[in-house]
Phi, psi and omega in degrees: 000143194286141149236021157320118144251335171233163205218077232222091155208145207033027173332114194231151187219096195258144180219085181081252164235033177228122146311112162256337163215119214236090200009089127305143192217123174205163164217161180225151231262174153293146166091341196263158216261116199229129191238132205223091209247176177160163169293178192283110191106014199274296157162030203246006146313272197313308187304313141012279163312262173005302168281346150252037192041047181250359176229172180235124180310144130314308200179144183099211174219165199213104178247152176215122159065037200079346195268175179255144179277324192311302213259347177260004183357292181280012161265335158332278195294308168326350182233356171232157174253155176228127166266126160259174180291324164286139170309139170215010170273152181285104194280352175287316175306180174254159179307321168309302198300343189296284198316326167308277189351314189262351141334262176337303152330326169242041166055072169236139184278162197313270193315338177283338191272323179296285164345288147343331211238300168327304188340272192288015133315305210269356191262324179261086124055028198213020150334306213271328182291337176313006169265310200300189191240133194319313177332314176252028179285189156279184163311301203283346182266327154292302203310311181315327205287307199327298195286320195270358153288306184297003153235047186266005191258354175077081184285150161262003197209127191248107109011105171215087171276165185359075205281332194242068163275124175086347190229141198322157168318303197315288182305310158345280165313294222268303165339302160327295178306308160302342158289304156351278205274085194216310191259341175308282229272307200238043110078036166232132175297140165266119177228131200216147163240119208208133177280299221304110168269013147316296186279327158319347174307308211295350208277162184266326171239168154227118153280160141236151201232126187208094185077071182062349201261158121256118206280308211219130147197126190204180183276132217299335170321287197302334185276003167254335174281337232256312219242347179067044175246219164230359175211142173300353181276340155292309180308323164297329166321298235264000169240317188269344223152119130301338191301169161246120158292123177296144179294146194255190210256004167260331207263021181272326181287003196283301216297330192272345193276310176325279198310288153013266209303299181324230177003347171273312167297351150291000000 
């Protein structure tokens, strides 16, 4: 049995006259929490987009959950959840009506969607809230709904760029923890992006990507014995940099890639 879930080789990305993803090769394992970092313009936008079809490879090959993302797409998005980094609920609803909503998008019949919906309520902590209306949560309480739309299709690969962007340690933490047993308990691969190098400790490997490129990737214990430091926020300095980076031309796509991404998933 394959035990692959993503599948990454000599993988290429163009914007003109800027290499934005630069014959890159990785694979990430089923079940595993995979953390996928770099600066701003690094290229871990475009690769992202790509695995979820929301861009067409330049070059190379992409398999997600077996599938091709070029020539298989809608079996590609059917089989993975995506947290984006930008708000995407609709705040007039109530947290039940976001999740039906997004049910329905993906064909789940009434009863399987009503079930479904307790289900990733009662797993992200926010059962008693399903009447209310989003409009009047916290930060941390969109985000918790954000991540349980995103597993109602029972996805195999959980999507998460910079999922605790904004939010107190405390939630921060309580987020982490539900990622964890996520992948611990229902057996779902994590593919995650993150500025925090802390919440990359929880990850089982960390890549890092730097001018299209991956510089560096291993389990974070061996990249600090490696590299003989005490933290990935040293090991990030220390392959990418000090400079402060200007935004690059993937992470300029996010928003038109976001609006994309809406419209695909519908």
């Amino acid at each position: 049995m394959d035990e692959t879930a993503i599948k990454v080789k000599n993988l290429s990305k163009h914007f003109g006259s800027v290499t934005a993803v630069n014959d890159i090769s990785f694979e990430v394992e089923k079940g595993e929490v995979f953390g996928f970092l770099g600066p701003n313009g690094a290229g871990k936008t475009t690769t992202i987009n790509i695995l979820c079809t929301l861009l067409v490879p330049g070059g190379g090959e992409a398999i997600v959950n077996g599938f091709n993302v070029l020539n298989q797409p809608n079996e590609v998005r059917r089989s993975i959840g995506i947290i984006f980094q930008d708000p995407s609920l609709d705040e007039r609803l109530t947290a039940y009506e976001n999740l039906d909503f997004h049910g329905m998008i993906y064909h789940l019949p009434s009863r399987i969607r009503k079930a479904r919906i307790a289900e990733v309520l009662d797993m992200v902590g926010l059962s008693a809230k399903k009447d209310y209306i989003v409009r009047t949560f916290s930060g941390g309480m969109k985000r918790r709904l954000e991540i349980a739309r995103g597993l109602m299709h029972s996805p195999k690969i959980l999507f998460l760029d910079e999922p605790t962007t904004g939010l107190d340690p405390q939630t921060r933490q309580h987020i982490w923890d539900y990622i964890v047993s996520l992948s611990r308990d229902e057996k779902i691969t994590v593919f995650l992006t993150t500025h925090y190098m802390d919440e990359a400790e929880i990850c089982r490997r960390t890549a890092i990507i730097d001018h299209g490129k991956i510089v560096v990737l291993d389990t974070p214990a061996a990249l600090k014995n490696k590299y003989g430091v005490s933290s990935l926020n040293e090991i990030f300095l220390k392959v990418t940099g000090r400079d402060i980076r200007e935004e690059g031309s993937d992470e300029k796509e996010r928003l038109g890639q976001f609006i994309r991404a809406r419209k695909k998933l519908r």
